[in-house]
C-alpha positions, 0 to 999 in steps of 0.5 A: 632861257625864258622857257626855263624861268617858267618851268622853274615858277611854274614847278615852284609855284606848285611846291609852294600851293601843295605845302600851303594845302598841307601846312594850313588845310592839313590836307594829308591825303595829298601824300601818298598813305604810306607817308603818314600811315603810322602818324598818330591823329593826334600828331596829324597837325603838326606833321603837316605844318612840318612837310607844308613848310618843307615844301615851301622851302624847296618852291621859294628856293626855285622861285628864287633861282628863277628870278637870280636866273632872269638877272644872269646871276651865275649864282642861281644855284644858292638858293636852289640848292639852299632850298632842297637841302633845308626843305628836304631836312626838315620833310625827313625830320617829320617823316622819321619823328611822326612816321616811325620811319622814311618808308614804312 
């Protein structure tokens, strides 16, 4: 159990740290090239301050489920899922608006 709540900060934490590089640092090079490949330097700034937050949704959502998790909360699993389901909408929005495409 408590081996689990530290994967879950610890995962949570380095969601939160890597969208904080993108979203304020605008560190692209973080993401592997063909992410941001056809993404104009124009439009750099706004794609990273898109997925930066995207993927501080999805680690607050774990921090969160970490924490109703140490309370026994049986419903740990809101936030998780509410957190990968809003982050990862708007990572695909981004990808799709400033990319061209998810994969290309």
């Amino acid at each position: 159990m408590i081996l689990g709540v530290v994967i879950e900060f610890a995962v949570g934490m380095i969601c939160v740290v890597l969208g904080l590089l993108l979203w304020k640092k605008q560190k692209v090079s973080i993401l592997h090239d063909y992410h941001y490949k056809h993404v104009k330097k124009t439009d750099i700034t706004a794609y990273t301050r898109q997925i930066g937050i995207g993927l501080i949704i999805i680690g607050a959502g774990i921090i969160a489920s970490g924490l109703l998790d140490i309370a026994y909360s049986p419903l740990w699993w809101i936030p998780l899922l509410a957190g990968f389901v809003i982050g990862l909408f708007m990572i695909v929005v981004a990808q799709k608006k400033y990319n061209g495409s998810l994969l290309s």
